[in-house]
Wavefront OBJ file of the C-alpha trace (Angstrom):
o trace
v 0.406 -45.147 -9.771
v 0.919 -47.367 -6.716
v 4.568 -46.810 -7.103
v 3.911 -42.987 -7.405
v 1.989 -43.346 -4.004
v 4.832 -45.064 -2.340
v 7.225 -42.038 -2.386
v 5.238 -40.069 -0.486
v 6.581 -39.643 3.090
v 6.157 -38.254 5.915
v 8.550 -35.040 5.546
v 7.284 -34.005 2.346
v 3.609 -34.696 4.350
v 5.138 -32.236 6.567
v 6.267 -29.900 4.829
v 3.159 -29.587 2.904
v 1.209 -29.017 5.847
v 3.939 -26.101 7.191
v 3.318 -24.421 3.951
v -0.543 -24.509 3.958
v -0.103 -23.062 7.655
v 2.285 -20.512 6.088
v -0.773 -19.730 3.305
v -3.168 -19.373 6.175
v -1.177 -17.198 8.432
v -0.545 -14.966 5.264
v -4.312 -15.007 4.338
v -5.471 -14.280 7.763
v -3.108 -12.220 9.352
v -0.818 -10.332 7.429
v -2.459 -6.698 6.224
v -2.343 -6.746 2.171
v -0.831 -5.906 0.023
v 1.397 -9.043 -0.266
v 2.425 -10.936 -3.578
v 0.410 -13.880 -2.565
v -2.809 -11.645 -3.603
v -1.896 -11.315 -6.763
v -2.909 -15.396 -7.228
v -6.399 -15.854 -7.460
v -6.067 -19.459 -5.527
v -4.324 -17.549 -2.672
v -8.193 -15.991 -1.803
v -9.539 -19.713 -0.670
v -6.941 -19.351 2.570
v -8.971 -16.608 3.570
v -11.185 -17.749 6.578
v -12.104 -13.389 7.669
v -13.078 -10.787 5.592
v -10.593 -8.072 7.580
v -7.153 -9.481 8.449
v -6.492 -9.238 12.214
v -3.706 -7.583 13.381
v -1.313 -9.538 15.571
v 1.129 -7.321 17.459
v 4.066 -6.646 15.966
v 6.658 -8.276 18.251
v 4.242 -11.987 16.919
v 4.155 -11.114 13.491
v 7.221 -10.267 12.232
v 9.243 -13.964 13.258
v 6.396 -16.237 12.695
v 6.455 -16.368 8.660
v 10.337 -16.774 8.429
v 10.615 -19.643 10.943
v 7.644 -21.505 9.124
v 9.260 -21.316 5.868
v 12.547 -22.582 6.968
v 11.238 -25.793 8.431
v 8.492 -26.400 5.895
v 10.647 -25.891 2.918
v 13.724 -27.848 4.924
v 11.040 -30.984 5.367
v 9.828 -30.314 2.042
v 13.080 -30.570 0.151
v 14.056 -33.257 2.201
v 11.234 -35.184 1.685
v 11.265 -34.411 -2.067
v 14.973 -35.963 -2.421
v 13.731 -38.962 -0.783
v 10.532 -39.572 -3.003
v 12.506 -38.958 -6.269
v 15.064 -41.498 -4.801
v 12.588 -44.362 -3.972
v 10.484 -43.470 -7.409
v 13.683 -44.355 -8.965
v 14.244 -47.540 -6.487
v 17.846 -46.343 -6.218
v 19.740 -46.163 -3.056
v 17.794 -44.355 -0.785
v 20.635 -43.849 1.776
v 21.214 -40.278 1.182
v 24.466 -38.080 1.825
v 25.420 -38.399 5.171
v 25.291 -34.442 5.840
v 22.300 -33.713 3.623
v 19.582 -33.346 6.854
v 22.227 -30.587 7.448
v 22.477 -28.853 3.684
v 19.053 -28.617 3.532
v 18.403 -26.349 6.268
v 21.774 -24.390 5.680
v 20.856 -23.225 2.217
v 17.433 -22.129 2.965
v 19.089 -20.369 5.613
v 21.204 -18.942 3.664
v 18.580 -17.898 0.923
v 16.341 -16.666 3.346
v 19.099 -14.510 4.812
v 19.822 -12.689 1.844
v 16.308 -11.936 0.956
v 15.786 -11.113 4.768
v 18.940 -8.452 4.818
v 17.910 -7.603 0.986
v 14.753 -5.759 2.743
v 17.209 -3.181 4.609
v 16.839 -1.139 1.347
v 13.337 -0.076 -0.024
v 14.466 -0.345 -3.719
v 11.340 -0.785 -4.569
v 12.364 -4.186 -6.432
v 10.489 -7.844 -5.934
v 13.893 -9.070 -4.037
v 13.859 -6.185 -1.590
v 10.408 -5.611 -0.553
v 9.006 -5.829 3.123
v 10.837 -4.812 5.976
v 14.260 -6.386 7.750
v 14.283 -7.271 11.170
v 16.442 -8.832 13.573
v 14.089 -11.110 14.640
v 13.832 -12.267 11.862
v 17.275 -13.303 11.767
v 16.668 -15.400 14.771
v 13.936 -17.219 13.875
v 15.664 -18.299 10.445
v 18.340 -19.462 12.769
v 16.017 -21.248 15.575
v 14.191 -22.677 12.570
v 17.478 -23.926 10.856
v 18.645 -25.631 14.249
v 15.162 -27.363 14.797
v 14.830 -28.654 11.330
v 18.443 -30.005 11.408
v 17.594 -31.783 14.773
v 14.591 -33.308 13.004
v 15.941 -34.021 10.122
v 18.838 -36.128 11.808
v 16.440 -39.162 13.041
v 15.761 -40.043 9.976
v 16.538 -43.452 8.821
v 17.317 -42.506 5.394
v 20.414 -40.245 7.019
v 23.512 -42.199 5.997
v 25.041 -42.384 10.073
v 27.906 -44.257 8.767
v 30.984 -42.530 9.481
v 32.535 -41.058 7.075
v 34.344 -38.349 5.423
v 33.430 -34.692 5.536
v 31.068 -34.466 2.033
v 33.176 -32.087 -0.209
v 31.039 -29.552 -2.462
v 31.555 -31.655 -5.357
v 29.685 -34.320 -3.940
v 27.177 -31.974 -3.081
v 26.564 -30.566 -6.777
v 26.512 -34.558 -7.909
v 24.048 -35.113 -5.538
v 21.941 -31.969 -6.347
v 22.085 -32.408 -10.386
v 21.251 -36.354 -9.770
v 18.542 -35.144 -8.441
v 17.707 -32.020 -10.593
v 14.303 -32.861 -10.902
v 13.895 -32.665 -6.951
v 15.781 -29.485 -6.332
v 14.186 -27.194 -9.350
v 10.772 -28.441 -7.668
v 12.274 -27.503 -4.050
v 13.699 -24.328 -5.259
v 10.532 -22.926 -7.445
v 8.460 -23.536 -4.411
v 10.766 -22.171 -1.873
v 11.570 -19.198 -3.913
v 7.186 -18.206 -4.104
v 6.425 -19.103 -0.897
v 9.221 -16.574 0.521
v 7.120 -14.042 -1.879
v 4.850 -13.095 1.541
v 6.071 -10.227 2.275
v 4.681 -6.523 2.695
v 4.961 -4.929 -1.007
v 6.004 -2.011 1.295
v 6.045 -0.682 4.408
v 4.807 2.675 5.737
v 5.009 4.634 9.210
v 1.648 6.488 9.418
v 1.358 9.641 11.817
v -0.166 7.686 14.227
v 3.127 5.655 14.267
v 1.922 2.143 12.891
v 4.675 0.695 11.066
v 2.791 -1.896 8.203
v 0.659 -1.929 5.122
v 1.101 0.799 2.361
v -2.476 0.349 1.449
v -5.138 2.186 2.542
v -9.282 2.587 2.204
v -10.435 5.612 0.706
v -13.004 7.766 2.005
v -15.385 8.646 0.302
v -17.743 12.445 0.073
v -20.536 12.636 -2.262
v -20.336 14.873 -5.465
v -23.716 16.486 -4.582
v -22.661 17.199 -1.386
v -19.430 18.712 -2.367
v -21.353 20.895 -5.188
v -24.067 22.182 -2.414
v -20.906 23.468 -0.440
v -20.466 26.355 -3.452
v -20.739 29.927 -1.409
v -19.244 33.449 -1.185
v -18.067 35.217 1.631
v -17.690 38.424 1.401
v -15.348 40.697 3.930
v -16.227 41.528 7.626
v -15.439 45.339 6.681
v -17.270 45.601 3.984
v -20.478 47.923 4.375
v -23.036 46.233 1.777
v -26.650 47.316 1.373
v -29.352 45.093 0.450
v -26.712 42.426 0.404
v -27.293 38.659 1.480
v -23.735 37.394 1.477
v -22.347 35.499 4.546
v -19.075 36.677 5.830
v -15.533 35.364 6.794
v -12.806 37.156 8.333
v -9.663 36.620 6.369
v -7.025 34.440 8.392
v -4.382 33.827 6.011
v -3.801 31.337 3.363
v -2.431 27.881 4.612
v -1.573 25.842 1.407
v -1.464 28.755 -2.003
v -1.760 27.793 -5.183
v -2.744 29.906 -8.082
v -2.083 33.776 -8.278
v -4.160 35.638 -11.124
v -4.309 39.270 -11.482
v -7.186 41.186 -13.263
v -7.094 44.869 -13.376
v -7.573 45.774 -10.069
v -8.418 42.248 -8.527
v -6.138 39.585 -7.101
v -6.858 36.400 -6.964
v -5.329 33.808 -4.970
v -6.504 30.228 -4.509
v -6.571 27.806 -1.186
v -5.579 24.569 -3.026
v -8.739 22.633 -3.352
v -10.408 24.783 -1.330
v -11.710 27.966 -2.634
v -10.303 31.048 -4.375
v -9.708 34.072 -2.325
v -10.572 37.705 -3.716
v -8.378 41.013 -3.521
v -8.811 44.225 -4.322
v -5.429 45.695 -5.422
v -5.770 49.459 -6.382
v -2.926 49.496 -4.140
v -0.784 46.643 -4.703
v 1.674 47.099 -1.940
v -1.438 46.701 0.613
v -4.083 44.331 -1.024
v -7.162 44.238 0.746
v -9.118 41.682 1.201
v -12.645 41.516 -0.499
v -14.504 38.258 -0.511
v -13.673 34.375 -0.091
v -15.214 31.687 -3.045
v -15.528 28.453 -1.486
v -15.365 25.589 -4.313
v -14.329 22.390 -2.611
v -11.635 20.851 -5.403
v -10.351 24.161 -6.692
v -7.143 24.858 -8.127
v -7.363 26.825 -11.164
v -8.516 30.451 -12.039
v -9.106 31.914 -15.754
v -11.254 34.930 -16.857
v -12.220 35.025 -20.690
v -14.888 37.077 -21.517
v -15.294 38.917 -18.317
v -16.421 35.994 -16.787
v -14.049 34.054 -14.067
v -13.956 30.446 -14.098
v -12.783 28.223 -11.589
v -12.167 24.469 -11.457
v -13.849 21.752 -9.016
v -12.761 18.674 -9.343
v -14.202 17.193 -12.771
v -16.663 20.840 -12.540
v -16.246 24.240 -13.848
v -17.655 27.161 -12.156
v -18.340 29.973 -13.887
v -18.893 33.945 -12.055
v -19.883 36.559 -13.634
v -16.548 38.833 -13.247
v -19.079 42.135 -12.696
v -20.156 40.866 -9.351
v -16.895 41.010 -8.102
v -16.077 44.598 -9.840
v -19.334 45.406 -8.089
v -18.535 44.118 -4.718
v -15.354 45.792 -5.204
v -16.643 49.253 -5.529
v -19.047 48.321 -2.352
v -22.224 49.022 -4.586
v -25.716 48.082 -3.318
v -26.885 44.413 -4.364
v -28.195 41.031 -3.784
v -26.430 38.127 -4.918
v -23.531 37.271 -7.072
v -24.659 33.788 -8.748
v -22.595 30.233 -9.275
v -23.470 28.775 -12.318
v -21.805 25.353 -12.143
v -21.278 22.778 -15.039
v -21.262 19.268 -14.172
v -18.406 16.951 -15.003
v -16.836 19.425 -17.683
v -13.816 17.676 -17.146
v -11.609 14.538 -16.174
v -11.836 13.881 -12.842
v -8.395 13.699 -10.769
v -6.393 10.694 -10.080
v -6.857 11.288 -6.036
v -4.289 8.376 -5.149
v -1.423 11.500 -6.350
v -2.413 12.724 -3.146
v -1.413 9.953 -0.780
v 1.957 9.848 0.678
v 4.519 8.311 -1.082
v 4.271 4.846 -0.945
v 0.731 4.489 -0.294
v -1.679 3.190 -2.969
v -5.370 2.274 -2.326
v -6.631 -1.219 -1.181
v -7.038 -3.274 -3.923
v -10.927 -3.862 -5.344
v -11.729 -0.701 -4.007
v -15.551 -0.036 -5.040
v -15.328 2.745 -8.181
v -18.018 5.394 -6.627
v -18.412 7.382 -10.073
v -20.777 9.062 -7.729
v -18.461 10.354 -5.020
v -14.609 11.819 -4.571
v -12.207 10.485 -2.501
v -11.196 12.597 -0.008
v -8.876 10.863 2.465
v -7.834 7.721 3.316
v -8.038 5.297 6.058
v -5.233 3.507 7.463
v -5.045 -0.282 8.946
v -5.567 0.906 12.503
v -8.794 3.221 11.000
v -7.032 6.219 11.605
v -8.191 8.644 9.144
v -6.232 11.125 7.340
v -7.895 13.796 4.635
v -6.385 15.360 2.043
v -6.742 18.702 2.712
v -9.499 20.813 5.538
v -12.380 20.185 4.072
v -15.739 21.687 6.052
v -18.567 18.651 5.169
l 1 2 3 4 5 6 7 8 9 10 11 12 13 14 15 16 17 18 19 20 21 22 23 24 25 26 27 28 29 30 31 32 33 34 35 36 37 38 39 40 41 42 43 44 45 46 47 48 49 50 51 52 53 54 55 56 57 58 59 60 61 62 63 64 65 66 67 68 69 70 71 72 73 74 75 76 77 78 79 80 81 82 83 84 85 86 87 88 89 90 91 92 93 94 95 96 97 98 99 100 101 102 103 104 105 106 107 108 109 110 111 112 113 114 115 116 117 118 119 120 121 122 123 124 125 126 127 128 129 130 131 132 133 134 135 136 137 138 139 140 141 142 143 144 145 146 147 148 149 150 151 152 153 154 155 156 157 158 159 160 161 162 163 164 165 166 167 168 169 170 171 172 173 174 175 176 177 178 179 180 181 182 183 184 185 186 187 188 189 190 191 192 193 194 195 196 197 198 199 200 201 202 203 204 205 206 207 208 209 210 211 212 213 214 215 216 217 218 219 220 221 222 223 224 225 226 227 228 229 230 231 232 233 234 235 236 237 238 239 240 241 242 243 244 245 246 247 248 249 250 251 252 253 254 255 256 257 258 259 260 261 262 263 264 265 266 267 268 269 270 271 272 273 274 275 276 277 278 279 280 281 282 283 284 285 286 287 288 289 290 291 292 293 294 295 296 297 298 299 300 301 302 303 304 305 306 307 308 309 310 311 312 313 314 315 316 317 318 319 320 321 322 323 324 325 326 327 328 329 330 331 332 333 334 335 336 337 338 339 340 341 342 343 344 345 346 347 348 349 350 351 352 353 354 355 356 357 358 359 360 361 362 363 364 365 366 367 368 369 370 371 372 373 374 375 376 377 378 379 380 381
């Protein structure tokens, strides 16, 4: 154990501590999702319940030049404990304090310039940036310089070390570099899983709050409307002037009657005796619809997880502008599978991980990073 003890140094010291400030930065700072969530252990960084946003010009160069000199004092430090464990020769090759650096350059290069493509794929995620470039490079240059006082740094001079040297070295040493390498290669694993430019022009996080409206709410919304120029007696219907249709889904046709639906909206109601000039009758409001069928002389329409059901003799009698009261909703609850709302965000975006499961609300928009909010469709609540 004590001999254990006496490999530890002050560079892998160091870099242990550059990689736990790496961990907090991540934890603290960067807006999730990031692969780091996906470890359980990664949670005890956090020190805030929200991330806070640093602007972008901060963020972007201060994760890449961490990782470069952590993992450079890391791997460095790790060659020289597996050396002294073994009590061999721990003068080291006289151009390792520069390798070191060089390859996680290199490494973090090609992930960095991997990112100019949004494949999709572990490798490419996040976002490339030139200044992130320059901080690899800053980072490379520092760690080299600091690297270069140490005593185990063979200063003799010597030969330039050929590559064959180098792969000695590294497979002497196998036990160091696979250690080096599997940390190097998860720590770089901090990155955005994507990144998304909202309307509001924030360029970040894919992954967004929902927000929320309660079923009951959306259920008391159910009305008709009928026409401005119809002429009803004894009728108690509100009405709604027609102003087009801004997002059409379904067109059904009964006899005389057209009907065309507002995606997740409402249905609207035609009367086409004359099909080359429909005219417009009455406006069903059902927040969530996007299907009409009529069995039985009865027209149902969908609401969500709902199905509304109208008597289809109302409408023929609305139609014909005869004298009446109401026409009545009859609604029945959860009938169906309610929709998977996260098809409706952009592409790209996917909810914030734990997001509470409100079995007794729908999600009908989404909130992004900077709390701008964004619904899914005009929606009067």
């Amino acid at each position: 154990m004590n001999r254990l003890i006496k490999t530890v140094n002050k560079y892998l010291i160091s870099g242990v501590v550059f990689g736990v400030v790496g961990f907090l930065y991540y934890a603290n700072f960067r807006q999730a999702p990031i692969y780091l969530d996906f470890n359980p252990l990664f949670s005890l960084f956090k020190l805030t319940s929200e991330s806070i946003l640093l602007p972008r010009y901060i963020d972007e160069w201060i994760p890449s030049f961490l990782h470069v000199i952590g993992m450079s004092l890391f791997t460095f430090g790790l060659y020289i404990s597996m050396a002294t464990f073994r009590q061999s020769n721990t003068k080291l090759l006289p151009n390792l304090h520069i390798i070191i650096p060089v390859f996680w350059l290199v490494t973090d290069l090609l992930f960095e310039f991997g990112q100019a493509g949004q494949s999709g794929l572990l490798i490419t995620a996040g976002n490339f940036e030139w200044m992130d470039v320059t901080a690899l490079i800053v980072a490379t240059l520092l760690s080299i310089y600091l690297l270069s006082k140490s005593r185990f740094i063979n200063t003799e001079k010597t030969t330039p070390t050929s590559i064959s040297k180098i792969i000695k070295s590294a497979i002497s040493e196998k036990l160091a570099i696979t250690v080096a390498l599997l940390v190097g290669s998860y720590t770089m694993l901090g990155s955005y899983l994507y990144e998304c430019e909202s309307v509001d022009g924030y360029v970040g996080t894919c992954w967004v709050t929902p927000i929320y409206a309660s079923k009951d709410v959306i259920r008391e919304m159910d009305e008709i409307f009928v026409s401005t120029n119809r002429v009803l007696n004894n009728g108690n219907l509100p009405t709604r002037q027609f102003n087009g249709i801004n997002n059409a889904g379904k067109i059904y046709v009964y006899g005389d009657i057209l009907f065309i639906n507002e995606l997740y909206d409402g249905t609207y109601v035609f009367d086409n005796s004359d099909p080359s000039v429909p005219q417009y009758l009455a406006y069903i409001r059902l927040i969530g619809n996007q299907d009409i069928v009529i069995h039985n002389n009865i027209l149902y329409l969908d609401s969500f997880m709902d199905i509304v059901a109208i008597d289809l003799n109302n409408i023929i009698t609305l139609m014909n502008n005869t004298d009446f009261n109401d026409i009545s909703i009859i609604r029945n609850i959860d009938m169906i599978e309610q929709p998977n709302m996260e098809e409706f965000l952009p592409e790209y975006y996917y909810f914030k991980s734990g997001t509470d499961d409100q079995s007794d609300s729908i999600i009908i928009g989404y909130t992004t990073a900077t709390n701008s909010e964004y619904y899914f469709w005009d929606i009067e609540l």
